[in-house]
py3Dmol code that shows the C-alpha trace and the ligand (Angstrom):
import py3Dmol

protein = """\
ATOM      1  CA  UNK A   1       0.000   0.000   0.000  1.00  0.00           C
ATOM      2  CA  UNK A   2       1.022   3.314  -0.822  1.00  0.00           C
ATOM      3  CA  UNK A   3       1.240   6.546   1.794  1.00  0.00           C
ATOM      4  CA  UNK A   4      -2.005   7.948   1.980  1.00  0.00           C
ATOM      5  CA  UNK A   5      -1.053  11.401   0.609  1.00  0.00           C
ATOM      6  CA  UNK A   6      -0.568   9.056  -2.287  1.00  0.00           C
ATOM      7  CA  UNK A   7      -4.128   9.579  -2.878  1.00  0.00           C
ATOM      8  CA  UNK A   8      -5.288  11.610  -5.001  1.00  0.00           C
ATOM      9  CA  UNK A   9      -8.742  13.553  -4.287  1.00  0.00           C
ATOM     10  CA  UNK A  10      -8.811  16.373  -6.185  1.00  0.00           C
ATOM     11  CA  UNK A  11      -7.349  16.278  -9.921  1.00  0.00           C
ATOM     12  CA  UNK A  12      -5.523  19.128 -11.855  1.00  0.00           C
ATOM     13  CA  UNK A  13      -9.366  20.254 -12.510  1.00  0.00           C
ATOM     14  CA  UNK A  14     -10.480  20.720  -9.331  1.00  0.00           C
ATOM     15  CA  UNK A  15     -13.116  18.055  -9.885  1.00  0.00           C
ATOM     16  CA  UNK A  16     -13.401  15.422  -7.165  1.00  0.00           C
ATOM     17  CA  UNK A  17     -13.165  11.748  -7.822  1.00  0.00           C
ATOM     18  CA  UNK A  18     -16.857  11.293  -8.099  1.00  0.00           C
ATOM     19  CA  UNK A  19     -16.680  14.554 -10.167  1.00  0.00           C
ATOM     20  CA  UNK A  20     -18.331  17.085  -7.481  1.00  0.00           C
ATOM     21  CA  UNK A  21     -16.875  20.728  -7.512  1.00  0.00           C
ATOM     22  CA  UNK A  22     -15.481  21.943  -3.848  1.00  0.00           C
ATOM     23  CA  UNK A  23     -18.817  22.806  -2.516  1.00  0.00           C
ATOM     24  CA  UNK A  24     -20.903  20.745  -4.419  1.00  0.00           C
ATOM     25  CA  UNK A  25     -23.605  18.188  -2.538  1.00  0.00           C
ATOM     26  CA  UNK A  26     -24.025  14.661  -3.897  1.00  0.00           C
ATOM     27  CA  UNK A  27     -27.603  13.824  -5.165  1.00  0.00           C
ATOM     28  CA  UNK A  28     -30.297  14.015  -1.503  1.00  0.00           C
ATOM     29  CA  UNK A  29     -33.435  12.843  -1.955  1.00  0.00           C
ATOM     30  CA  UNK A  30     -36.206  12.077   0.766  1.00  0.00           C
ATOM     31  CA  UNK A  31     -39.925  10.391   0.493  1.00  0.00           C
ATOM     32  CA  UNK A  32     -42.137  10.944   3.810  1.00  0.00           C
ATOM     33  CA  UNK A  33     -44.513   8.846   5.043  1.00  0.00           C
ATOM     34  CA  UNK A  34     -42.957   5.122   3.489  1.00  0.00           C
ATOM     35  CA  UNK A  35     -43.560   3.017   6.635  1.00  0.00           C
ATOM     36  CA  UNK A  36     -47.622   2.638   7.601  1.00  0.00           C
ATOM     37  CA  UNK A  37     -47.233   1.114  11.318  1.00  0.00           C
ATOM     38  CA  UNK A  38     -44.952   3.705  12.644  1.00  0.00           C
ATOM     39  CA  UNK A  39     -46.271   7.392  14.072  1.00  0.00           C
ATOM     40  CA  UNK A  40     -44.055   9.203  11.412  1.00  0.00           C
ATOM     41  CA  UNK A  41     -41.195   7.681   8.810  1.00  0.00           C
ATOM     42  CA  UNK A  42     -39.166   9.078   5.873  1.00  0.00           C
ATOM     43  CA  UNK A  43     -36.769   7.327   3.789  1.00  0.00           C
ATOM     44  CA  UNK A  44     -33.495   9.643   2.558  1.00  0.00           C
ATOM     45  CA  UNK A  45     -31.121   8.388   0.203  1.00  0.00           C
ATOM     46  CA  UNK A  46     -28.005  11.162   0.557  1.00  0.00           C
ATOM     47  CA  UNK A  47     -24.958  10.017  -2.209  1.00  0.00           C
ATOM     48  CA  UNK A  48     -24.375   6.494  -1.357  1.00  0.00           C
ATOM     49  CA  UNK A  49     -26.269   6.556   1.984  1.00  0.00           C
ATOM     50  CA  UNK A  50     -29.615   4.869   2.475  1.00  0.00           C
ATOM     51  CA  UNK A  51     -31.589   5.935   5.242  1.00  0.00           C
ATOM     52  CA  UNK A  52     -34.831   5.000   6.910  1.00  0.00           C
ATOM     53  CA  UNK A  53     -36.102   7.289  10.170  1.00  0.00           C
ATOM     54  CA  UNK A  54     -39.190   6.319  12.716  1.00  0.00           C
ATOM     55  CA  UNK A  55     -40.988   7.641  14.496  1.00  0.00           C
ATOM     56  CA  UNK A  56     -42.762   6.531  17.623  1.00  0.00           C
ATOM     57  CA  UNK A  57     -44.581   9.426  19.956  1.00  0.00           C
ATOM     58  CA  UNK A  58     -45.094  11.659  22.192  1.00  0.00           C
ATOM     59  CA  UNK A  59     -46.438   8.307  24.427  1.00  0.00           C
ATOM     60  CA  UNK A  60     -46.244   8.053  28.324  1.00  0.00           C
ATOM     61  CA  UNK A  61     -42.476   6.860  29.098  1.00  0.00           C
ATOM     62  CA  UNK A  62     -42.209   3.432  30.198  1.00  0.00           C
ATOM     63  CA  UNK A  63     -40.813   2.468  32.664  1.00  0.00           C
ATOM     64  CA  UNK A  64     -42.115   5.360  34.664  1.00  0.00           C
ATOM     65  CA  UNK A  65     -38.630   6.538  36.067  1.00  0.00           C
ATOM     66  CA  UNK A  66     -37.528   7.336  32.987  1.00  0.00           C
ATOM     67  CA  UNK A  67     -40.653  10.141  32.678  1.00  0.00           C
ATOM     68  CA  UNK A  68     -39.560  13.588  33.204  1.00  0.00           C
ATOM     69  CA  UNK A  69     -42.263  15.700  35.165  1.00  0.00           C
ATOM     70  CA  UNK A  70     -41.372  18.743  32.500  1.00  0.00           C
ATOM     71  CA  UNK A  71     -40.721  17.592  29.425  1.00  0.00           C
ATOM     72  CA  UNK A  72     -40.773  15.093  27.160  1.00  0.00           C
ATOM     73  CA  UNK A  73     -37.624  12.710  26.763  1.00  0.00           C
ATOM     74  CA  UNK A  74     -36.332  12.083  23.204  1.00  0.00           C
ATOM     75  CA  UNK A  75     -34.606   8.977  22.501  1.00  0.00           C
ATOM     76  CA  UNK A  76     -32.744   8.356  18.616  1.00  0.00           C
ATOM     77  CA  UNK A  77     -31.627   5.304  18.194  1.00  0.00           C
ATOM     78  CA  UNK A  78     -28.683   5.603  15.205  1.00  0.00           C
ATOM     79  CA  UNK A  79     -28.059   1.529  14.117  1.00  0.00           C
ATOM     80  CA  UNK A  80     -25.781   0.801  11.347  1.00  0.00           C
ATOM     81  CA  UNK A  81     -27.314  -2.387   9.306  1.00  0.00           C
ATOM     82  CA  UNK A  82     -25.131  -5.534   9.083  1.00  0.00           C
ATOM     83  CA  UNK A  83     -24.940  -4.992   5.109  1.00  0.00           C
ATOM     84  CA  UNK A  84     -24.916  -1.267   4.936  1.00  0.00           C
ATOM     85  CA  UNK A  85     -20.573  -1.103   4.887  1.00  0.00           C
ATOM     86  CA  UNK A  86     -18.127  -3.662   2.767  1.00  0.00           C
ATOM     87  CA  UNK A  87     -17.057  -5.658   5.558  1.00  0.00           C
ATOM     88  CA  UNK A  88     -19.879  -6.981   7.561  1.00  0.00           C
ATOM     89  CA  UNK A  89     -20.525  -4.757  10.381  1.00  0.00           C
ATOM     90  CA  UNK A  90     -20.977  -6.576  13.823  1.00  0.00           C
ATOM     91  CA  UNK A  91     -24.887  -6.421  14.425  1.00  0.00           C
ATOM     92  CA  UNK A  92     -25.739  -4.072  17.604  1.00  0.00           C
ATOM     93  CA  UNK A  93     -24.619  -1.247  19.544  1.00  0.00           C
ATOM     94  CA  UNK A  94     -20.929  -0.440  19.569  1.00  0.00           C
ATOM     95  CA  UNK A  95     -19.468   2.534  20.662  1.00  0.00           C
ATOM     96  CA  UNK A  96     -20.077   4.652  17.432  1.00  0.00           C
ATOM     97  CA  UNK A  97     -23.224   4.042  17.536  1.00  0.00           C
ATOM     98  CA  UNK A  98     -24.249   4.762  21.082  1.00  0.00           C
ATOM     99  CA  UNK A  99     -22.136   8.010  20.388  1.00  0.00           C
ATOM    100  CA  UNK A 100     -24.436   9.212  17.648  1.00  0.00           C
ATOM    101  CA  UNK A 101     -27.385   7.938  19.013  1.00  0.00           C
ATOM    102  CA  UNK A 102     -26.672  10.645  22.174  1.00  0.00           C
ATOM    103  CA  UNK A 103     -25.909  13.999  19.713  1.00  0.00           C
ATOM    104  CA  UNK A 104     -29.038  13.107  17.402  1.00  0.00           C
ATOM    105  CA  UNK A 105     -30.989  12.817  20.222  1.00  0.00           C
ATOM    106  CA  UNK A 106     -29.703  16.303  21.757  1.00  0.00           C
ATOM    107  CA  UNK A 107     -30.073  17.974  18.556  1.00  0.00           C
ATOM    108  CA  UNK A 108     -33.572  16.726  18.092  1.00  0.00           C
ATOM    109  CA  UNK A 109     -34.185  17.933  21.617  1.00  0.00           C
ATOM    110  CA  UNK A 110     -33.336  21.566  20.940  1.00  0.00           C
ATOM    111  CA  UNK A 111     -36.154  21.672  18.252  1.00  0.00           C
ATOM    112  CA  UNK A 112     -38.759  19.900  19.348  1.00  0.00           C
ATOM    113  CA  UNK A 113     -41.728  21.658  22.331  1.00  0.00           C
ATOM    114  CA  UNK A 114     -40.373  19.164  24.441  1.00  0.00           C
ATOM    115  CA  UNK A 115     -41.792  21.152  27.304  1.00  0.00           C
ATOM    116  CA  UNK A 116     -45.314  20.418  25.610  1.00  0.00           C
ATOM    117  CA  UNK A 117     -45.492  17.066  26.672  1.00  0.00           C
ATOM    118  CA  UNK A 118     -44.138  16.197  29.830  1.00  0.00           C
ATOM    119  CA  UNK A 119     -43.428  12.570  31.165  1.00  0.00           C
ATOM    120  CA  UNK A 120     -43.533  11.440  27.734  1.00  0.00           C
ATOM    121  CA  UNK A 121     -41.521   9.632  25.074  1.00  0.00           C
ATOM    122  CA  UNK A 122     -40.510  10.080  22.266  1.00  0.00           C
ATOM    123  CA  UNK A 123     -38.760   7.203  20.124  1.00  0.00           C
ATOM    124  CA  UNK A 124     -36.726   7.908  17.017  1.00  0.00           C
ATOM    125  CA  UNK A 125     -35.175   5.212  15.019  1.00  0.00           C
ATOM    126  CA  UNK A 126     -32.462   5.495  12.404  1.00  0.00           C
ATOM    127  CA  UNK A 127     -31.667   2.725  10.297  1.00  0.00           C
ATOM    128  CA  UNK A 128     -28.783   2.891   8.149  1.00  0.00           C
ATOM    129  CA  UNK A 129     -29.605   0.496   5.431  1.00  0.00           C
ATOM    130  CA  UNK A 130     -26.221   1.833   3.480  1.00  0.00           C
ATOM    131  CA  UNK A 131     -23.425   4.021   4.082  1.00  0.00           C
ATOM    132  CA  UNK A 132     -20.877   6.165   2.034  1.00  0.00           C
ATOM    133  CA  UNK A 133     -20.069   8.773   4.953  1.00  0.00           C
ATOM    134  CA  UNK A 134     -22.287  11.271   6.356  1.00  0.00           C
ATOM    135  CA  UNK A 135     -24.916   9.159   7.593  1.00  0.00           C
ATOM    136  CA  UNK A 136     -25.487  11.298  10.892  1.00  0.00           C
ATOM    137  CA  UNK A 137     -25.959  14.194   9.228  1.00  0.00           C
ATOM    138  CA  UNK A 138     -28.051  11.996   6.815  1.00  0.00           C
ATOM    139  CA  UNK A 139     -30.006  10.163   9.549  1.00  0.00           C
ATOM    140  CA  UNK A 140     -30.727  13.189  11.716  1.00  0.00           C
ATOM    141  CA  UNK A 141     -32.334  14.876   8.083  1.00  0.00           C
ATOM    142  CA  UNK A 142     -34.581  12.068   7.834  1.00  0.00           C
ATOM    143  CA  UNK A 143     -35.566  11.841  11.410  1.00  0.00           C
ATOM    144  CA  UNK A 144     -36.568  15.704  11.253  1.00  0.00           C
ATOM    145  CA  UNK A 145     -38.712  15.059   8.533  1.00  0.00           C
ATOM    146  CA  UNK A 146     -40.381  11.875  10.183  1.00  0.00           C
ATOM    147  CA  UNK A 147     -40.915  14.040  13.526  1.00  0.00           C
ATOM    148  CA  UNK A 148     -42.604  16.432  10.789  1.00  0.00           C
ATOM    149  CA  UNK A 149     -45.065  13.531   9.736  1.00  0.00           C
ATOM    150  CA  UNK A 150     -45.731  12.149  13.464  1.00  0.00           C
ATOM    151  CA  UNK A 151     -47.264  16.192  13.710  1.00  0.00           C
ATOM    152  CA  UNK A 152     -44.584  16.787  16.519  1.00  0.00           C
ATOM    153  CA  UNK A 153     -44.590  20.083  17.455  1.00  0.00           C
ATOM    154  CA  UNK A 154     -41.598  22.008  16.451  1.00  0.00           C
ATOM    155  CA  UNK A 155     -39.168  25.023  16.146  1.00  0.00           C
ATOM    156  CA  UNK A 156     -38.487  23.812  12.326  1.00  0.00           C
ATOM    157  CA  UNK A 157     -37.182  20.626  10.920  1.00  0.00           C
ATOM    158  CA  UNK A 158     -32.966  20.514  11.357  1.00  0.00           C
ATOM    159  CA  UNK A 159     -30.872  20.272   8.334  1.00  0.00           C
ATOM    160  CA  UNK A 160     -27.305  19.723   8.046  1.00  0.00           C
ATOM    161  CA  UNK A 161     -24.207  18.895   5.962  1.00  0.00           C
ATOM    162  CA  UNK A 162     -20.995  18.266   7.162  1.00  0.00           C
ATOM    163  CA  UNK A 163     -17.765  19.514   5.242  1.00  0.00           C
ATOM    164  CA  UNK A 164     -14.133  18.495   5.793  1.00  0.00           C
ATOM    165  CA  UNK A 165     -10.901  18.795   4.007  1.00  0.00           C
ATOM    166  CA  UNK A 166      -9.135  17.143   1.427  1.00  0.00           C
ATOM    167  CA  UNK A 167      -6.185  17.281  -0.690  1.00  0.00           C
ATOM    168  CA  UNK A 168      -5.357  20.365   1.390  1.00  0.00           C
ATOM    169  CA  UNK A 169      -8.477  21.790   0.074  1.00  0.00           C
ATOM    170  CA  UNK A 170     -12.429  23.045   1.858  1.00  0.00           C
ATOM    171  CA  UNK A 171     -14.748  20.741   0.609  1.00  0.00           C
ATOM    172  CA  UNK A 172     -18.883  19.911   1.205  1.00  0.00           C
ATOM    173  CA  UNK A 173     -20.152  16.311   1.717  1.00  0.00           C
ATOM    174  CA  UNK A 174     -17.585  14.300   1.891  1.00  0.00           C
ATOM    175  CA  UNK A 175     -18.118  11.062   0.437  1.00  0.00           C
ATOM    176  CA  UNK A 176     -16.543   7.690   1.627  1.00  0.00           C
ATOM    177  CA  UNK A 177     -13.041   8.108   0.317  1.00  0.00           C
ATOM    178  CA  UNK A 178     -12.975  11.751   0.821  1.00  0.00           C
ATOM    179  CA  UNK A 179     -13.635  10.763   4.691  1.00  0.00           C
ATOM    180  CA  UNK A 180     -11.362   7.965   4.965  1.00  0.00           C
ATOM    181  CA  UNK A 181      -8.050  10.102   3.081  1.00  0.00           C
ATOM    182  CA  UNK A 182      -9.173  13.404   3.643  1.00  0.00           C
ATOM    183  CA  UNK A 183      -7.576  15.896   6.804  1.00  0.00           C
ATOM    184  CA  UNK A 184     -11.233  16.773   8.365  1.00  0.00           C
ATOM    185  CA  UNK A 185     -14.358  16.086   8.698  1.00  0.00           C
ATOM    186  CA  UNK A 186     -16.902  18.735  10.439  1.00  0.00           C
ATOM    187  CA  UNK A 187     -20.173  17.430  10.460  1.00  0.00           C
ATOM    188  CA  UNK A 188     -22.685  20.380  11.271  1.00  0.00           C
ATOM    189  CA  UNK A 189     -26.596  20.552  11.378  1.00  0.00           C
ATOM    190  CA  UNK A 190     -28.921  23.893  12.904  1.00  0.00           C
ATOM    191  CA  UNK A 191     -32.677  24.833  13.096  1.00  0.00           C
ATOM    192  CA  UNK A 192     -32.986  26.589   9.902  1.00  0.00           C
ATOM    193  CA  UNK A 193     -35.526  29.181  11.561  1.00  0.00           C
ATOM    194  CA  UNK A 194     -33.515  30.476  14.454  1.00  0.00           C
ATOM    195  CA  UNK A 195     -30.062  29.749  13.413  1.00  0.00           C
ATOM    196  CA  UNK A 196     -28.990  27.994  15.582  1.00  0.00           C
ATOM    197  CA  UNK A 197     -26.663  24.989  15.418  1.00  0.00           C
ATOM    198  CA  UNK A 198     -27.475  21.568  17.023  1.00  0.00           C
ATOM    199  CA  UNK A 199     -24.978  19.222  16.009  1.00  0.00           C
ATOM    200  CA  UNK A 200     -21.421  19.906  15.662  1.00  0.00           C
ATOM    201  CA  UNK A 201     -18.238  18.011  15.867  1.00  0.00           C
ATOM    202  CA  UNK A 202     -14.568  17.538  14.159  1.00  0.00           C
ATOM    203  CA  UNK A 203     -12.801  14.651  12.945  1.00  0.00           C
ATOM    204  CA  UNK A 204      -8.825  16.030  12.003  1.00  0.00           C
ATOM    205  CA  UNK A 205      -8.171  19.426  12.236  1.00  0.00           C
ATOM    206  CA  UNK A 206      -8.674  22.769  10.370  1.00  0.00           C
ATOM    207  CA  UNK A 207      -6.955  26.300  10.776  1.00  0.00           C
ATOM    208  CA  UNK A 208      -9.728  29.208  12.094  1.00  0.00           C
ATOM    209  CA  UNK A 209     -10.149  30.188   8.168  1.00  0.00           C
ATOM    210  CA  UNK A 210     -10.584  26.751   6.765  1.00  0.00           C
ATOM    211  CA  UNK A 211     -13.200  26.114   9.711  1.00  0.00           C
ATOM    212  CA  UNK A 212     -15.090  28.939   8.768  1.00  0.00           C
ATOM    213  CA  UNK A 213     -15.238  28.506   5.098  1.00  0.00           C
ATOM    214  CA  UNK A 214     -16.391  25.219   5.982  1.00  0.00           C
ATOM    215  CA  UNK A 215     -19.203  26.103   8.195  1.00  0.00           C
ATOM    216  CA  UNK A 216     -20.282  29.019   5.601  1.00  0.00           C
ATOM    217  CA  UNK A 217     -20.715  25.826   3.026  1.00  0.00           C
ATOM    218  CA  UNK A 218     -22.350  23.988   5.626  1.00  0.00           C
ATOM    219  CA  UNK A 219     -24.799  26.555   6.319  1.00  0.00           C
ATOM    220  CA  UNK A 220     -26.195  27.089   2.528  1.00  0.00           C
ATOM    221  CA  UNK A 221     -26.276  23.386   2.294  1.00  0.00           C
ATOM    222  CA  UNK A 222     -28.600  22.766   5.182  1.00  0.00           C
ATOM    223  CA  UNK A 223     -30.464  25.810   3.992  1.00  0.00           C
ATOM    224  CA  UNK A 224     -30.947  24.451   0.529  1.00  0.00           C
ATOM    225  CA  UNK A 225     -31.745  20.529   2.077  1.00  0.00           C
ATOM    226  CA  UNK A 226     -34.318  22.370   4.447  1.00  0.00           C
ATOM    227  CA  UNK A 227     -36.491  23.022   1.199  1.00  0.00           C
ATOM    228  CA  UNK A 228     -36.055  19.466   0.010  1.00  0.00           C
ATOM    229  CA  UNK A 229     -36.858  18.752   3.402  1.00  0.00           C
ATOM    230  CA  UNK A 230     -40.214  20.916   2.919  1.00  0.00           C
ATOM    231  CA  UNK A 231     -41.439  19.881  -0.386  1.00  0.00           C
ATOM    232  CA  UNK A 232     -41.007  16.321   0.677  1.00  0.00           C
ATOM    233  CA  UNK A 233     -43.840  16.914   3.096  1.00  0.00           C
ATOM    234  CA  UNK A 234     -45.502  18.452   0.766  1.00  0.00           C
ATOM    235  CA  UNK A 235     -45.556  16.389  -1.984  1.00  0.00           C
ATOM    236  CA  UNK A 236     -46.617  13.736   0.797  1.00  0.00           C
ATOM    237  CA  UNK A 237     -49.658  15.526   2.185  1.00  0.00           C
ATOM    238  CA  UNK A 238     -50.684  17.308  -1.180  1.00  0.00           C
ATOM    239  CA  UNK A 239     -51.296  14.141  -2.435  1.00  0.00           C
ATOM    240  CA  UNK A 240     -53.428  12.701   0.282  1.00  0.00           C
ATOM    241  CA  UNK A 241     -55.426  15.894   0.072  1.00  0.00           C
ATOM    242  CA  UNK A 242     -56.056  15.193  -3.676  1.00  0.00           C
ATOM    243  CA  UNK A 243     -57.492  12.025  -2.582  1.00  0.00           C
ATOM    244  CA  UNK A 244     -59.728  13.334  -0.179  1.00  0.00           C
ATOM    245  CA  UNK A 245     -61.001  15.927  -2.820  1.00  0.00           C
ATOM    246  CA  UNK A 246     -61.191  14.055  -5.372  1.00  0.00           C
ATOM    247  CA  UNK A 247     -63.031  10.995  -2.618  1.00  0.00           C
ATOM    248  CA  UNK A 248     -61.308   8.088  -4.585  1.00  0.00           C
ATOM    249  CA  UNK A 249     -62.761   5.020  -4.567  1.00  0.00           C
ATOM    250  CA  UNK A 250     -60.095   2.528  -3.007  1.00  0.00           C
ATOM    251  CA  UNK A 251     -58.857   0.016  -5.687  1.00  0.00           C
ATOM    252  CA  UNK A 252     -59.909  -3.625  -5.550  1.00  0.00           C
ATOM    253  CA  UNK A 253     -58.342  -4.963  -2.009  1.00  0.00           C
ATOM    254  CA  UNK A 254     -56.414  -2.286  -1.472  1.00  0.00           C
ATOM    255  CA  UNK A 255     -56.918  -1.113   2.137  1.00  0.00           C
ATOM    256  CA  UNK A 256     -56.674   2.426   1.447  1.00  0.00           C
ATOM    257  CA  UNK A 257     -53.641   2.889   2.981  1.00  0.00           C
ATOM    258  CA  UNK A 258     -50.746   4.777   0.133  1.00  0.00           C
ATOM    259  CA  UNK A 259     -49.973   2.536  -2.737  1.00  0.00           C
ATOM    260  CA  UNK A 260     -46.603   3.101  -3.981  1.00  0.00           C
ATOM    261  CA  UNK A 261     -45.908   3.871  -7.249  1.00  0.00           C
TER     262      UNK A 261
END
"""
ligand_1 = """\
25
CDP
O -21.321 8.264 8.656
P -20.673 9.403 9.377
O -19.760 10.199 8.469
O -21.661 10.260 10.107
O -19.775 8.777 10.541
P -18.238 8.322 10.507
O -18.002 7.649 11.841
O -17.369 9.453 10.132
O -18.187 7.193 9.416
C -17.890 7.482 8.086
C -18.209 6.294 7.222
O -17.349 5.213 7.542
C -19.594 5.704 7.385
O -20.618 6.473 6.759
C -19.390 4.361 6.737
O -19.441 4.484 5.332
C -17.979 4.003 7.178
N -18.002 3.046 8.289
C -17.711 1.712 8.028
O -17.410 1.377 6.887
N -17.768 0.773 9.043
C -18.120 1.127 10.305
N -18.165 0.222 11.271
C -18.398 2.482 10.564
C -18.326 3.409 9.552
"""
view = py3Dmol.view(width=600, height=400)
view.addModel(protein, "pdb")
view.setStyle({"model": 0}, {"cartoon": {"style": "trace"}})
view.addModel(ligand_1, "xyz")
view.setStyle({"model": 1}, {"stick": {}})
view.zoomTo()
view.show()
């Protein structure tokens, strides 16, 4: 094996190796609503990353010590599926996991009206079907917009990006690679409508400047994911109010519940 700065990340173009310019996201798309049993669910696919989010909620908190008089207690659950990496990942928590499963559930904390609905829970699953890097950021996207379609009550869905460095060079979404050979990783996520920032950490390291160019990127990423975040939902509950307008006869032994195109 070669030295890792053998790796090259960024050719004499400035294109990256899966041909993305500097602050260019991979392809992010989300469908709400794709699980029937669960309170609220959305599906995000994010580059390489597969993503599934459920929701369970508000509900009293069982067993009753872990109720909180004032608030309501948010629990993620971040998993990582056996098949989602190229060597078989260990099934179950690890320490990774158990890591992210704490920051998503803070940063879901600061948006939701937690305060609304005390000595409840609220359960949040994240199941990583496939990963390519990012899937935090990725996971805690989709979770927002599942919260969104359990009608949880709050500030504004979170977005986020993270951003890193490689090649010596400021870069958005990194991808796999990128991650594994690049100098930093930042992943980042805020409430859109007050600003302010819920989730952020750093892998490597970064001078002052290069940390704030990367948070700038950051920042008009998870601006421009919140609206895919929005017209997701929308798409979602326009179309069940067509239904209802239009009264649609269910379709022979179809339950009524969303067929899938
Ligand atoms: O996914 P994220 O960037 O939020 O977290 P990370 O800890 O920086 O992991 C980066 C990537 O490494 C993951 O998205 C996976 O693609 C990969 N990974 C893996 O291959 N095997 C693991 N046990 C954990 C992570």
């Amino acid at each position: 094996m070669g030295m890792v700065s053998e790796v090259k990340l960024i050719d004499e173009n400035g294109l990256r190796i899966d041909g993305r310019k500097f602050n260019e996201l991979r392809p992010i798309s989300i469908e709400v609503g794709i699980l029937n049993r669960a309170d609220g669910s959305a599906y995000i696919e994010w580059g390489g990353n597969k993503v599934i989010a459920a929701v369970y909620g508000p509900r009293e908190a069982f067993p009753k010590h872990t109720q909180n008089p004032s608030k309501a207690v948010v629990n993620a659950r971040y998993n990582m599926a056996a098949f989602s990496v190229d060597e078989r990942k260990r099934p179950g928590p690890d320490r990774r996991a158990t890591e992210i499963s704490k920051i998503i559930s803070e940063a879901l904390e600061a948006t939701i009206f937690v305060e609304q609905f005390p000595r409840t829970a609220i359960d949040v699953y994240i199941e990583v079907l496939q990963a390519d890097a990012g899937t935090r950021i990725a996971g805690l996207t989709a979770a927002s917009v599942a919260l969104a379609d359990a009608g949880i009550p709050m500030r504004d869905m979170i977005a986020g990006c993270a951003a890193g460095k490689v090649d010596g060079k400021v870069v958005l979404d990194l991808n796999k690679e990128e991650d594994n050979y690049g100098q930093a990783d930042v992943p980042f996520a805020l409430i859109p409508r007050t600003g302010e920032v819920v989730l952020l950490q750093m892998d490597g390291n970064l001078t002052r400047a290069e940390f704030e160019e990367a948070i700038e990127m950051s920042t008009k990423a998870a601006m421009f994911i919140s609206n895919l975040q929005r017209e997701a939902l929308m798409t979602k509950y326009s179309r069940a109010e067509e239904r209802e307008e239009t009264k649609e006869e269910p379709k022979n032994g179809n339950s009524g519940e969303d067929a899938h195109e």
